[in-house]
N, C-alpha and C positions, 0 to 999 in steps of 0.2 A: 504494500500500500504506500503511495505516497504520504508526503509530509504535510499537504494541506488535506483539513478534511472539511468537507463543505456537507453544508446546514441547510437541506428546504428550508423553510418557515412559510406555512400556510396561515396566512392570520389576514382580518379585514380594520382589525381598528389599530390606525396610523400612531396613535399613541402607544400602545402596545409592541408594535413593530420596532419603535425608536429604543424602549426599553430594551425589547430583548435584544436586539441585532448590537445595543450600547455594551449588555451582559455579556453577548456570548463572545463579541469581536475585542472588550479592552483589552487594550496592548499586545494582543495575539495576532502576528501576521500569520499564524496556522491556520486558523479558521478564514473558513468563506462561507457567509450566511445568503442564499439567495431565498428573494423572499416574491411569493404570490398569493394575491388579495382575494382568491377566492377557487372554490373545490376546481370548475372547471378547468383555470388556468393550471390546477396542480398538477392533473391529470393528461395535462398537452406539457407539463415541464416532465413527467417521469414517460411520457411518450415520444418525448422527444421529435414533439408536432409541433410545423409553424414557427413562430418566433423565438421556441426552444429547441428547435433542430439542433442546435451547438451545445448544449446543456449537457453540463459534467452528472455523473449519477449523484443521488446523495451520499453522503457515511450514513446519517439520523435526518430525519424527517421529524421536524415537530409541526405539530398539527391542531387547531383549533377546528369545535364542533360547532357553532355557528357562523356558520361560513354564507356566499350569497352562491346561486345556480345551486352546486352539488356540495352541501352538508359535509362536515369530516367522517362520520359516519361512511356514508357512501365510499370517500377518497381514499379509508381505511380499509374496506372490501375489495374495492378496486388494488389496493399495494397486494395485499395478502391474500387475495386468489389470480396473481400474477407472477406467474414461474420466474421470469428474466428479473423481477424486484420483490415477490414477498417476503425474503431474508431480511427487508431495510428496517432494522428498528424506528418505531415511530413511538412517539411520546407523544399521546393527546396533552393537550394544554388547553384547559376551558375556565371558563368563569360559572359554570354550570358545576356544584357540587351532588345536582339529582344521582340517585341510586340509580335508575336508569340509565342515564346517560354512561356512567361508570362502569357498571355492567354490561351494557351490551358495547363497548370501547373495548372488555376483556375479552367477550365470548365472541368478537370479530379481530381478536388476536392483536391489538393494542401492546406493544413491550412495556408499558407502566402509563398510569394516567396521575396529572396534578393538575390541581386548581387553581388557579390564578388568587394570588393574591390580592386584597386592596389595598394596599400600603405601597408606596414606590419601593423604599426600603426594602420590604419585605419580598418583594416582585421582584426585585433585582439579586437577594440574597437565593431567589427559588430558583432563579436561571441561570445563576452559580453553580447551584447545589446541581444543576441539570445536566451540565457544560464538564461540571468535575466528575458525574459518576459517569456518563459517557463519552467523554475524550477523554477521560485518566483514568479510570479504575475498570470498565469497560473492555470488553474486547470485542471489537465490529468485526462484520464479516467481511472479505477480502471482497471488495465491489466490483473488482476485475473476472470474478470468477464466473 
C-alpha cells in the first residue's frame, strides 16, 4: 500500500465537512480526504463514472445516513454487495443516535457506527478518535488487490 491513504467522506452539511476534512487532514500530508455531498455522487466516485473516472479507490469511506438522492443506507448496500469494493471499511457517521438507524448500518455490514457529536470540541476529539483507530491501530485491506 502506498503512503497516502485517502478518505471518501460522504457528508451534505458544509459545516461538518470543514470539521472533519480540518480533523482528519491537520498536519498530515498522508491523508487525502475527498469529499461528496451526496449518496448518488458517492456511488459515481466508487464507480468511477463521469467526473470520477480518475478517482483513487478509498482506504475508509466514512459515511453519513442522511444524505440527499441515495441515503447512506443505500450507498452502504451498494459498497458491501460489491465484489471489486465490499472489503472498504466504512464508518457510518450520523447525527441520528435511533436504534434503527444503528442496527440496520450493522446488519448491512457497517465496520463501526458513531454519532456525531454536538460540541465542536467534542466533534473534532471523535474524528480523532476515528482517524487514530483507523490509520494507526487498524489494519486496511490492500486496495490494490
Amino acid at each position: 500500500m502506498n503512503n497516502l491513504l485517502n478518505i471518501l467522506l460522504v457528508e451534505d452539511n458544509a459545516g461538518d465537512i470543514m470539521l472533519i476534512k480540518d480533523a482528519l487532514e491537520d498536519t498530515d500530508s498522508s491523508v487525502q480526504v475527498n469529499v461528496v455531498n451526496n449518496g448518488e455522487k458517492a456511488i459515481h466516485y466508487l464507480n468511477k463514472e463521469g467526473e470520477f473516472k480518475h478517482s483513487n479507490k478509498p482506504d475508509l469511506v466514512i459515511l453519513d445516513i442522511n444524505l440527499p438522492r441515495i441515503n447512506g443506507h443505500e450507498v452502504l448496500r451498494f459498497i458491501k454487495n460489491n465484489d471489486e469494493i465490499k472489503e472498504l471499511p466504512v464508518v457510518m457517521l450520523s447525527s441520528s443516535s435511533a436504534d434503527t438507524d444503528i442496527n440496520m448500518s450493522y446488519k448491512e455490514y457497517a465496520n463501526c457506527y458513531v454519532t456525531k457529536p454536538i460540541g465542536v470540541d467534542e466533534f473534532t476529539d471523535t474524528i480523532h478518535a476515528i482517524k487514530n483507530f483507523w490509520l494507526s491501530l487498524a489494519q486496511l485491506p490492500d486496495k490494490n488487490k
